[in-house]
TIROTOR-417351 format. One record per residue (C-alpha): residue number from 0; residue in three letters; x, y, z. Coordinates in pm, 1 decimal. Layout:
TIROTOR-417351
(NUM, "ALA", (X, Y, Z));
...
***
This chain:
TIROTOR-417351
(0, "UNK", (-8868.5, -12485.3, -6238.3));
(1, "UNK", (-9116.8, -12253.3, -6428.7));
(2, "UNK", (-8954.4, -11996.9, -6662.5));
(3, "UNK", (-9021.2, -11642.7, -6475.9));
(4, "UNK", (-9196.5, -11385.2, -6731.2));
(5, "UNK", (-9137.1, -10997.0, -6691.5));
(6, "UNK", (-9366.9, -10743.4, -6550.8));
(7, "UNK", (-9666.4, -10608.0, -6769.0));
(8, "UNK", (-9748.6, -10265.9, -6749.2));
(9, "UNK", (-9820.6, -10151.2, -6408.9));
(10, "UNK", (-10173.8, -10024.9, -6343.9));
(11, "UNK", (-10080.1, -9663.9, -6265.0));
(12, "UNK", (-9807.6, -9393.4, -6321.1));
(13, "UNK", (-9645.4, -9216.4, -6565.1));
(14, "UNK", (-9591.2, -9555.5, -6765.3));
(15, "UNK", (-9922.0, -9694.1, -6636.6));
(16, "UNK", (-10270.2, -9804.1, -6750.7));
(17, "UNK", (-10448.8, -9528.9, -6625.7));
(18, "UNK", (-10591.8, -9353.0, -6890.1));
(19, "UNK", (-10779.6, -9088.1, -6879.3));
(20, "UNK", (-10870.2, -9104.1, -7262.7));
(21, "UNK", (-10999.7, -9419.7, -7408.2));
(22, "UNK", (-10911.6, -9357.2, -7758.7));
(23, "UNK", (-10717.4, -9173.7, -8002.6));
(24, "UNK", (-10828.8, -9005.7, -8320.1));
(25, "UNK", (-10511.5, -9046.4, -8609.9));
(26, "UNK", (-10592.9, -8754.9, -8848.5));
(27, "UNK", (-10375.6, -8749.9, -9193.1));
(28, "UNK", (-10124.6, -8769.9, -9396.6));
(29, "UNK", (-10079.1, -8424.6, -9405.0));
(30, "UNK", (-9820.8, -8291.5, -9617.2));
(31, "UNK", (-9638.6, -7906.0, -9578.6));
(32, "UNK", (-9769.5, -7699.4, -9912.6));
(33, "UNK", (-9434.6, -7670.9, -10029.8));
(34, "UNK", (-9368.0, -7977.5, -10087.1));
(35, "UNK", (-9705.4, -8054.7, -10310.9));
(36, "UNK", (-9846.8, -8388.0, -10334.0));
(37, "UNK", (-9508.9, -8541.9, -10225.6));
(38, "UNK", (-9556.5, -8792.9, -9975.1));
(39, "UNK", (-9225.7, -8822.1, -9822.1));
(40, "UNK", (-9297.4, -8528.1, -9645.3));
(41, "UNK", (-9585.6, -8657.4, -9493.3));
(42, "UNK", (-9752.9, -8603.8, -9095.4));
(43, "UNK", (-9982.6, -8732.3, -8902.6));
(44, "UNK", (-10156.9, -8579.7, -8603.3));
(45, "UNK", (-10280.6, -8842.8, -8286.1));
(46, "UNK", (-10527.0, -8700.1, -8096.4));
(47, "UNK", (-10692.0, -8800.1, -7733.2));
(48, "UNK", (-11003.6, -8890.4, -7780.3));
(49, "UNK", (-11287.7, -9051.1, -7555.9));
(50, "UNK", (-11349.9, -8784.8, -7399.4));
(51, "UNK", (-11200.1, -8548.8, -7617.9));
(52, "UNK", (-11032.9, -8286.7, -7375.3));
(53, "UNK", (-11073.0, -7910.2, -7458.8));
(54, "UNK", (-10727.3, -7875.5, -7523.0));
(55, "UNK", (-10401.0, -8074.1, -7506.0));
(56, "UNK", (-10027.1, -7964.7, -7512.3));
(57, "UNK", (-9864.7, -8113.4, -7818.7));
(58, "UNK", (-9552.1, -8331.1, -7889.4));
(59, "UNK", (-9332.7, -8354.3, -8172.1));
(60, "UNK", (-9201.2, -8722.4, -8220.5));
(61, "UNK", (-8917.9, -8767.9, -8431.0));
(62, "UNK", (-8871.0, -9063.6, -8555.4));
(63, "UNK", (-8484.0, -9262.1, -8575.1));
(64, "UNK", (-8305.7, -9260.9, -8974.6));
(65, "UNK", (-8505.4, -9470.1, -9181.9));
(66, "UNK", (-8751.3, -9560.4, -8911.2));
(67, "UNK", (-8995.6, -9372.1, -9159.8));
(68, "UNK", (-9357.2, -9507.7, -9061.8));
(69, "UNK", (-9548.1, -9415.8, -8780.3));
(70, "UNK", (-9649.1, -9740.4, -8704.8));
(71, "UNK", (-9276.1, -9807.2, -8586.9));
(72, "UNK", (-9327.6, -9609.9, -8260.2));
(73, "UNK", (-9740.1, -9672.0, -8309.5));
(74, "UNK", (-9827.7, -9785.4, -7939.2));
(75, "UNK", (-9533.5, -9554.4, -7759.7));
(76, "UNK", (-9751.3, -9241.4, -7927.1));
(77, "UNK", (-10062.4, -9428.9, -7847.6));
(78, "UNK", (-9954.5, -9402.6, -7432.3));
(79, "UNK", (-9883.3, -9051.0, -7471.3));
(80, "UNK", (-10196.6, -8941.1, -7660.8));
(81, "UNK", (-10424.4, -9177.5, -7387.2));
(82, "UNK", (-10257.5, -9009.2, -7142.2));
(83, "UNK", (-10333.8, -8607.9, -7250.3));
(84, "UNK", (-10097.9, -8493.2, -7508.8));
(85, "UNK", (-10158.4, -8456.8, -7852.1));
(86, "UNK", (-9866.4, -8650.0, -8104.5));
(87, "UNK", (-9715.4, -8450.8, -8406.9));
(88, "UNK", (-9522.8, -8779.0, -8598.2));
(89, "UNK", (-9354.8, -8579.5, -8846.8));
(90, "UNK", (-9113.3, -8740.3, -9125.6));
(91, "UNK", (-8795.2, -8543.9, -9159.8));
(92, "UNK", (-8584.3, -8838.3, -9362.7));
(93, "UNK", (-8531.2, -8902.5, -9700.3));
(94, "UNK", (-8204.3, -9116.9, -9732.1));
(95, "UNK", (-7841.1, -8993.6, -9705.9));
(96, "UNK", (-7786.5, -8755.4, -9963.5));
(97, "UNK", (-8069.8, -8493.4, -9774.3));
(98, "UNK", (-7880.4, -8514.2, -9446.3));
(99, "UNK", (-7814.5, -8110.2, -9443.5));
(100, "UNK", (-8165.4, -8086.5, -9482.8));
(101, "UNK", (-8283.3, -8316.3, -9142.3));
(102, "UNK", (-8350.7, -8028.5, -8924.7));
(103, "UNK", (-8518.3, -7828.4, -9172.9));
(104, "UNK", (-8747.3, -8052.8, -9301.6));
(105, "UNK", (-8871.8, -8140.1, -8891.9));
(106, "UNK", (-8903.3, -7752.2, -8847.9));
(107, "UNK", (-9118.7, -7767.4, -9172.3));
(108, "UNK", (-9330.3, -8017.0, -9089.9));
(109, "UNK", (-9374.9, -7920.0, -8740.2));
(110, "UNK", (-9490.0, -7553.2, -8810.5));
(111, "UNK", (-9739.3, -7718.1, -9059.1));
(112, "UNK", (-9856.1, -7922.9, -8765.7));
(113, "UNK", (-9897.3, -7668.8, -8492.4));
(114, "UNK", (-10038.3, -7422.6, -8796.4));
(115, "UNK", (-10360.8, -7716.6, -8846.7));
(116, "UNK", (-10404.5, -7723.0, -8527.9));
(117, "UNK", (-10417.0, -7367.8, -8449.7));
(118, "UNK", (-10623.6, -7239.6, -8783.7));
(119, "UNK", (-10847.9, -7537.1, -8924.1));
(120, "UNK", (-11082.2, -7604.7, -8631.9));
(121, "UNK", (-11336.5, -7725.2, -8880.8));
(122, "UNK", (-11119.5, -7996.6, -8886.3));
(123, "UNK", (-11226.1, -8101.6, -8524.6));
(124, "UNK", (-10925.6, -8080.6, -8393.2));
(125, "UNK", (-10817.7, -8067.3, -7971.6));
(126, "UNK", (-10692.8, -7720.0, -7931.2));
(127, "UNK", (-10352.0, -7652.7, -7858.4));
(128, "UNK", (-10301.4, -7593.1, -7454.1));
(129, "UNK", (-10124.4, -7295.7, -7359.5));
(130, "UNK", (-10013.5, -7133.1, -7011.9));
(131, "UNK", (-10108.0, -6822.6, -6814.5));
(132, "UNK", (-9934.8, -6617.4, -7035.1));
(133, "UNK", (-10074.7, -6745.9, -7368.6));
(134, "UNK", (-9794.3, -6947.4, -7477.1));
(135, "UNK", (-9820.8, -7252.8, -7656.4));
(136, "UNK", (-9707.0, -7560.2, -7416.8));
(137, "UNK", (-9503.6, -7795.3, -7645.2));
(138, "UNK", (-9282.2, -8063.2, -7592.3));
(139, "UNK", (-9051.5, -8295.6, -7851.9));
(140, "UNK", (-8891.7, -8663.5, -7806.0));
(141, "UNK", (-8669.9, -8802.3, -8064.8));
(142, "UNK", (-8526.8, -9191.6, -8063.3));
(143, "UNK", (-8161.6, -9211.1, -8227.9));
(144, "UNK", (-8105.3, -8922.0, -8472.9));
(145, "UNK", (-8447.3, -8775.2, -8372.6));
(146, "UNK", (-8347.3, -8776.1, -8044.8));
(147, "UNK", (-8060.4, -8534.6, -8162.4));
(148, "UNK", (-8312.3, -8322.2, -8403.7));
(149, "UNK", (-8543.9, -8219.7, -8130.1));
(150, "UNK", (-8265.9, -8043.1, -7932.8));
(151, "UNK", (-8176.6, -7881.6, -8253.5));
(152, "UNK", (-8509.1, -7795.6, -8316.6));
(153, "UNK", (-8533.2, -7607.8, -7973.3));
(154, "UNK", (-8234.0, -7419.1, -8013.3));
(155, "UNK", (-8314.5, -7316.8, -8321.1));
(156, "UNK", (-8697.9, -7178.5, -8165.6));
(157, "UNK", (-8456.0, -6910.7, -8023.0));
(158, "UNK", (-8285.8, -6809.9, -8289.6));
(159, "UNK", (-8405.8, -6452.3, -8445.4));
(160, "UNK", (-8734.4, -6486.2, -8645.8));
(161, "UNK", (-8809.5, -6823.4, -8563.7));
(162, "UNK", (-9183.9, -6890.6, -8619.8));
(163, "UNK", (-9258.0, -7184.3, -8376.9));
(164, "UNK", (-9223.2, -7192.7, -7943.2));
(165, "UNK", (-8950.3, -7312.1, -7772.7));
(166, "UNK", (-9042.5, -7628.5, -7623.3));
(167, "UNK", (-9074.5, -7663.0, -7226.0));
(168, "UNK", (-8988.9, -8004.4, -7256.7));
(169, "UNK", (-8698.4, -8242.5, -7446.2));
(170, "UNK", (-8691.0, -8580.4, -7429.6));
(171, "UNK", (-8404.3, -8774.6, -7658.8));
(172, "UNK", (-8437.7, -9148.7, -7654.0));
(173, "UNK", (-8040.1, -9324.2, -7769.5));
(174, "UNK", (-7927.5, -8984.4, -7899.3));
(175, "UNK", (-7735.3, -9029.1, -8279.5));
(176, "UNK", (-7540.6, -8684.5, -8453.7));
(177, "UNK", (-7668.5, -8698.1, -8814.5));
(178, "UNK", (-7342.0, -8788.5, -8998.5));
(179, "UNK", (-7292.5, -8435.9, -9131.2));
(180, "UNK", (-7139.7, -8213.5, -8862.9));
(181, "UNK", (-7345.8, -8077.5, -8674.2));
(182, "UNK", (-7361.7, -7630.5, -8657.9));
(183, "UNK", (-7707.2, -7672.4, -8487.6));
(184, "UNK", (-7745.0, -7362.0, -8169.5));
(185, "UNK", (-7797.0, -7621.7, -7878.2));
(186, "UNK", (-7645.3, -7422.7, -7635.9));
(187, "UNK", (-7984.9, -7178.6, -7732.6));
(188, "UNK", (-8194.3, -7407.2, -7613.6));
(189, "UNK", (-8390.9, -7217.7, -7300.9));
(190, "UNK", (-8234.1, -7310.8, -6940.2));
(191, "UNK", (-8583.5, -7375.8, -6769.1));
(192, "UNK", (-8675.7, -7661.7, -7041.0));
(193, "UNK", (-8697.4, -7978.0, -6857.5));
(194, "UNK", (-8453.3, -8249.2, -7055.5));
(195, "UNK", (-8421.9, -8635.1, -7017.5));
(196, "UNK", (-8170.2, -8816.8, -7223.4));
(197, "UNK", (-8226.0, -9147.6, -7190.3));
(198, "UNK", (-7942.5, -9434.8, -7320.9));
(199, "UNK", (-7978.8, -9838.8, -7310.4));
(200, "UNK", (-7687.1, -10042.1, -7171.5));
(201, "UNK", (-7676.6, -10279.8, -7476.8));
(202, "UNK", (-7669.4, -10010.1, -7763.0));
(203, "UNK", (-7390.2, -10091.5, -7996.4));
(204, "UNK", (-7478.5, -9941.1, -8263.4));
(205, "UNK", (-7488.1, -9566.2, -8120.8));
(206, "UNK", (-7413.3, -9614.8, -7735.2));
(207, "UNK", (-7335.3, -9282.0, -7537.7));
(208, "UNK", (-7140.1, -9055.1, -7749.5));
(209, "UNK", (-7426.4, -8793.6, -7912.3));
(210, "UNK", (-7580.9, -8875.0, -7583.6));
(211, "UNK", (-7238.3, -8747.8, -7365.4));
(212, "UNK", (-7218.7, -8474.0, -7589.6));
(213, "UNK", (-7608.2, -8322.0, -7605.4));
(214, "UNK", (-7553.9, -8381.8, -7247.3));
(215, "UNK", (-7219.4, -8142.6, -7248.4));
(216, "UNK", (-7389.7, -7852.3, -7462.3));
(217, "UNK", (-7661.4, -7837.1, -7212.9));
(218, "UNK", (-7461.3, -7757.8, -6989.1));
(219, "UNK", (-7650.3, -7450.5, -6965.9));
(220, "UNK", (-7925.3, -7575.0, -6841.4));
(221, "UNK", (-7940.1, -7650.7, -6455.3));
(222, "UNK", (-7935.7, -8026.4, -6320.0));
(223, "UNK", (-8228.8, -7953.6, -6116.6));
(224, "UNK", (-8449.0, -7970.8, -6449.0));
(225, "UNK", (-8203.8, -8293.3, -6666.1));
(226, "UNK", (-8130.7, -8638.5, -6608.0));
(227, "UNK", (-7944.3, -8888.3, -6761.8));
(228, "UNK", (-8026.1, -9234.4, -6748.5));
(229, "UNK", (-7974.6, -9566.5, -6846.8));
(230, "UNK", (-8183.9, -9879.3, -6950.2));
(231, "UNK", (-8062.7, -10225.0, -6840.4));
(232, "UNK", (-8076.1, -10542.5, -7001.2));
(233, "UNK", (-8198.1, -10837.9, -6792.9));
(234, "UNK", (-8202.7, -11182.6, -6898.9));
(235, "UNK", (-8339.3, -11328.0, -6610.2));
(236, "UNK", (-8669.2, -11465.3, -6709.5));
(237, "UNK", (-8817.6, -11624.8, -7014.4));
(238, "UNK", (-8826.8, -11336.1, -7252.6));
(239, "UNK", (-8518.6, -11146.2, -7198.4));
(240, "UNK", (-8513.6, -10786.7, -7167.0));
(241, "UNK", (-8239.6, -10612.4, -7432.8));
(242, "UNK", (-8169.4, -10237.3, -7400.8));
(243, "UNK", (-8002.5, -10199.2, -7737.5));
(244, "UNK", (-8050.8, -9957.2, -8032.2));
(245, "UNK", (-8435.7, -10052.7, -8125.5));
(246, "UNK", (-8520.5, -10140.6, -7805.5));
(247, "UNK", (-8794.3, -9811.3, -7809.2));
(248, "UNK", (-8995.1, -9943.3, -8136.6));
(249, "UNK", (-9304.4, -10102.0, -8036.2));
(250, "UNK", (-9335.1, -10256.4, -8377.6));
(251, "UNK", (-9286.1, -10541.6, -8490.1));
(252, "UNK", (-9229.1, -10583.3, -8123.2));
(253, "UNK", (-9482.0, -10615.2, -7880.8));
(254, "UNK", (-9421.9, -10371.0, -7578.3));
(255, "UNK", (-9264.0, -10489.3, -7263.8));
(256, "UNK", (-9105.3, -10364.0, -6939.1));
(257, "UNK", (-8877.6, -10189.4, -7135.8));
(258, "UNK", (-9068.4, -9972.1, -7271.5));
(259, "UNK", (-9347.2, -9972.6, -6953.7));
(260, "UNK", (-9042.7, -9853.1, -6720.6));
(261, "UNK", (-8810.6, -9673.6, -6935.9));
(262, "UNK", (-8944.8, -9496.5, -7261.4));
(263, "UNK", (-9297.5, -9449.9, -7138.9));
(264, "UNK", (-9234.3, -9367.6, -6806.5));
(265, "UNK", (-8980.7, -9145.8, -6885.4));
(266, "UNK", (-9132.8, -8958.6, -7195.2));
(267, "UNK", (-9471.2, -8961.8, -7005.3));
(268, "UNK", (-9318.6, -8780.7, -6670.6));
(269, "UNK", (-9094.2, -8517.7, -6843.0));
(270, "UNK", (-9443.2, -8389.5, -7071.6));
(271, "UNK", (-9610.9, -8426.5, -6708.5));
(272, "UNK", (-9350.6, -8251.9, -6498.0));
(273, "UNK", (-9281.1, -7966.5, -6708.6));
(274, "UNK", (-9674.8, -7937.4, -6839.0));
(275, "UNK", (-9858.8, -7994.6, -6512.8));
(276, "UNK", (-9593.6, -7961.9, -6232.3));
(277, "UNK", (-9643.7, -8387.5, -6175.5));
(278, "UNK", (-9445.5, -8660.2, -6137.1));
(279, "UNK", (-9104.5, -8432.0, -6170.1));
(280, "UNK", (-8962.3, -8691.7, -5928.3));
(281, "UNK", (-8998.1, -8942.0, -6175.6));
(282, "UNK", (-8869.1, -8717.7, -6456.7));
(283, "UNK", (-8566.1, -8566.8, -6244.2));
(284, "UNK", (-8567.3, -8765.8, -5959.0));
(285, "UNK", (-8190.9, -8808.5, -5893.1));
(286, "UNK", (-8189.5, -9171.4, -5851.4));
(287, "UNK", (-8543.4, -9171.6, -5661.2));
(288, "UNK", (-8685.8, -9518.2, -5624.1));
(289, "UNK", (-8971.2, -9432.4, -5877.1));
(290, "UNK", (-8752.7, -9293.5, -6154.0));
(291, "UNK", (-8570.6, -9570.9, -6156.0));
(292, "UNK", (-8801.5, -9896.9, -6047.3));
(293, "UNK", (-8847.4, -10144.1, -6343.0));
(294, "UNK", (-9085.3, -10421.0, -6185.8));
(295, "UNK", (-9050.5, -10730.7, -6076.2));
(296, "UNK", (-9065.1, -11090.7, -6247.5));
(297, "UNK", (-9305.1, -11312.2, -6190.4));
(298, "UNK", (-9086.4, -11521.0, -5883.7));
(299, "UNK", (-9073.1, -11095.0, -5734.9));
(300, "UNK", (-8713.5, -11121.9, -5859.2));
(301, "UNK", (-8692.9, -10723.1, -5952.6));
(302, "UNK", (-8584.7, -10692.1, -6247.0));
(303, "UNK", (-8239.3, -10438.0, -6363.0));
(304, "UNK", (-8298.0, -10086.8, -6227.9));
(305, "UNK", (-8231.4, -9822.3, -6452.3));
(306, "UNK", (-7932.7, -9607.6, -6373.0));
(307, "UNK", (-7917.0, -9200.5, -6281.0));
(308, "UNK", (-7604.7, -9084.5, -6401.8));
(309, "UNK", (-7461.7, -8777.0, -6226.1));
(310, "UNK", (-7183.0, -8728.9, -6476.6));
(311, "UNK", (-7222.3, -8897.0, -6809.7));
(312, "UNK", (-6884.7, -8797.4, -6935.7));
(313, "UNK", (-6695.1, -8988.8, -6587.3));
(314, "UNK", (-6949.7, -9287.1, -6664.8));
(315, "UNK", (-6850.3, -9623.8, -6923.8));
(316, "UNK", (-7179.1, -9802.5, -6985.0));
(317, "UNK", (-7203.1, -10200.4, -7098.6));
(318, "UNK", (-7199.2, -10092.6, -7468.3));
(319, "UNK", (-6888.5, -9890.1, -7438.6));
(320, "UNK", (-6668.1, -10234.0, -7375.3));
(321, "UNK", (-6646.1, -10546.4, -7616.6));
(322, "UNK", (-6899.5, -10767.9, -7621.5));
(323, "UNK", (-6835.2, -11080.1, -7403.0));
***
């Protein structure tokens, strides 16, 4: 019997190959004036390009601890720039002994970032979009202790004198608490953003705790615009599908349903749902057949469904229990 192999990436959706822009343009390293010529503290903008659109909301990715080139996350930020939204990678780590300093050095970088791309247009760079009333439309997704920063980050947009917008959209990828405790305002964070928290079943090195607990101090915000889901592992086929902690880098590893049905998808219909007003029953579907639909293997076997969780804190995934 012939080995089954997983799903490729389907032809169309939120984690599809529909692309409306052929190319991206990678502009940098940038780094923040105060920090000189110091390279650790250095951005990159990704662009849509082919056509290039006359303007684009923008992203903030935040990268996991130590997960410190772009490259690591290289074809995830490729999808979402191909598919309208301009990328902000921003480096915010530096080891252990600047963990105080996480948060603050994202909220540096990022107001660099949105400054470029608001004042250098000689630079050739896609506009920032904004909304009706003149707002800037921004959005932020974070992988491990990223995935914790952004929500910091958009609490802290609220705070008095803050000089960058509140995102509309948060998307935290296998959420990690920095080890330091954490003061940051999440419960600030506006009650119309549209949030996704997204966890994989075999994550042992993090599993659902920061992700149960983001989840609990966004309370304020109403479960008509979060979801919380879950990536499966499968090991059905040939090349067997893992959901654990570095499941969403797309380097060294090549992409695979994983990523095509989970991260992409995901990331891809929150910016979408809370940008345009499409695919929101992907993004906060409830359980809906498209949120959660992973493909097929090659027999038509479908492969592990992802998981809607009503109420993370009543819910014990795979990684929560010893290992078999």
């Amino acid at each position: 019997m012939t080995a089954q192999t997983p799903p490729q990436q389907p032809a169309e959706g939120p984690g599809g190959a529909d692309y409306p822009h052929a190319s991206v343009d990678i502009r940098g390293p940038y780094i923040p004036p105060v920090y000189g010529s110091d390279e650790r503290f250095a951005y990159y903008l990704f662009e849509p390009a082919s056509p290039k659109p006359a303007s684009a909301p923008v992203v903030l990715f935040l990268h996991g601890f130590q997960a410190n080139s772009p490259l690591l996350y290289g074809k995830w930020m490729e999808h979402l720039v191909r598919k309208g939204y301009t990328v902000a990678w921003v480096r915010w780590d530096q080891g252990l002994l600047a963990t105080d300093r996480f948060v603050t050095q994202a909220q540096i970088g990022w107001l660099d970032a949105l400054g470029r791309l608001l004042n250098k247009p000689e630079e050739g760079h896609v506009p920032p979009a904004v909304d009706e009333q003149g707002t800037l439309l921004t959005g932020m997704v974070g992988h491990s202790a990223g995935a914790w920063i952004g929500p910091a980050l958009a609490g802290r947009a609220k705070l008095p004198g803050a000089r960058f917008p509140a995102p509309q959209a948060l998307v935290a990828v296998e959420p990690q608490r920095p080890l330091l405790p954490n003061l940051e305002p999440l419960e600030l964070i506006d009650p119309t953003t549209v949030l996704t928290i997204l966890i994989g079943d075999d994550d042992r090195l993090v599993c659902d705790q920061s992700a149960r607990s983001l989840w609990s101090r966004t309370a304020h915000i109403a479960d008509s615009n979060r979801d919380y889901l879950v990536a499966r592992s499968d090991t059905y086929g040939s090349k067997p599908l893992i959901a654990g902690h570095v499941f969403p880098l797309t380097f060294p590893f090549v992409p695979d349903a994983l990523d095509f049905y989970s991260t992409w998808k995901i990331s891809t219909a929150t910016f979408d749902c809370a940008f345009r007003g499409e695919n929101c029953d992907v993004a906060l579907g409830n359980g809906a057949v498209d949120q959660l639909d992973t493909g097929q293997w090659s027999d038509l076997t479908p492969v592990e469904a992802m998981l809607w969780v009503a109420d993370p804190q009543s819910f014990t995934p795979s990684c929560a229990t010893p290992a078999p």
